[in-house]
N, C-alpha and C positions, 0 to 999 in steps of 0.2 A: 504494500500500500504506500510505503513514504516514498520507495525509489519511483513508483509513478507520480508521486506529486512534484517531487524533484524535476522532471522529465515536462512534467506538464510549463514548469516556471520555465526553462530552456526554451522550451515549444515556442512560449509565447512571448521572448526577448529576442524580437526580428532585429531590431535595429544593431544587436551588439552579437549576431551570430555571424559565426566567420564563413560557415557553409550552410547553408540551409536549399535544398532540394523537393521536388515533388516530381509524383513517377506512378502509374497506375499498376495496382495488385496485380502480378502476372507470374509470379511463384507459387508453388503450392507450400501452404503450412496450414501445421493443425492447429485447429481449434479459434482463427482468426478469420473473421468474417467483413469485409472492407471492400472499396473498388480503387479508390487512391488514397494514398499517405503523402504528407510532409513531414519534412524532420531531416538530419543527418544522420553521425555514426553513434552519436548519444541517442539518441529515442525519438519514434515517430507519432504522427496525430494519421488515425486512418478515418476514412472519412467514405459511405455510403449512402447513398440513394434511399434504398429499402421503400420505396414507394414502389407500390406495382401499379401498374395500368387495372385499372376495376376490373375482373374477370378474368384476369390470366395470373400467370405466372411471370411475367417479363417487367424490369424495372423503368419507369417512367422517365427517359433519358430529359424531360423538358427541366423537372423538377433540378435543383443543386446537390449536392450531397452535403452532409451536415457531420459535424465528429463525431464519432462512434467509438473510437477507442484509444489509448496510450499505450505504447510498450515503447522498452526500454532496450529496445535493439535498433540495429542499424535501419537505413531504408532500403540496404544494398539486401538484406533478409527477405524483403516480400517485395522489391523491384528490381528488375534486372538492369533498367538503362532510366534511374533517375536524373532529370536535368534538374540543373542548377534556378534559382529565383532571383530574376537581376534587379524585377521592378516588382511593387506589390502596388496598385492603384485602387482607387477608393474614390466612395460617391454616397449621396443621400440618398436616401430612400427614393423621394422624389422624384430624382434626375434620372434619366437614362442613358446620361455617358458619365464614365469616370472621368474626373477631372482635378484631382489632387493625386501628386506622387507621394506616397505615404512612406515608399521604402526604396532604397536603391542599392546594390550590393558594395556600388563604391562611388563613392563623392563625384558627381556631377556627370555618371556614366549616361544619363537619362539625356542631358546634354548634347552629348558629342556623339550621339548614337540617333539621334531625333530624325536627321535626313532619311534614314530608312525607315521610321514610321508610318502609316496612314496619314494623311493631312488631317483626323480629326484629334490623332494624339499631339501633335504637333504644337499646339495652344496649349496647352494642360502646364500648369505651374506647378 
């Protein structure tokens, strides 16, 4: 129980983690039920759907996935080719485009990396 509290404080200090990645469940392991995780080699947040489409069996792809669980293993454990998180962007409820850069892996990468963007990221502060 503490070393997943531990894990959870890690989880959720973006701004001061030196790696932090996301990769979708494509390992087999037991007893872990997820579709993507983030995290590093300290501990992951997995994070499902579990919504089905009314009448089937099959998960509601429109819906987000929400966290489901913490463990205190790597992400290389239940992802084979997690990529890295350069930007993490954010928005109100409201709005329907992000437009606050909330996170960046390294000082001003959002910057100098903008010309390859969409033109609607391109505005974003």
């Amino acid at each position: 129980m503490y070393s997943k509290v531990a894990i959870m404080e890690q989880m959720l200090d973006l701004r001061n983690s030196k790696c932090y990645k996301i990769g979708e469940k494509n390992l087999v392991t037991r007893d872990n039920d997820f579709e993507m995780a983030t995290g590093n080699v300290n501990g992951i947040m997995g994070y499902d759907s579990r919504i089905r489409i009314k009448g089937t069996n099959k998960v509601d792809s429109t819906k987000s996935p929400i966290p489901t669980t913490l463990l205190n293993n790597s992400i290389t454990d239940y992802c084979s080719r997690p990529q890295k998180i350069m930007f993490i962007l954010q928005k109100s409820d409201g709005e329907s485009t992000y437009n606050i850069l909330f996170y960046e892996i390294k000082r001003d990468l959002f910057q100098s990396e903008k010309e390859f963007f969409t033109d609607e990221l391109h505005n974003m502060h």
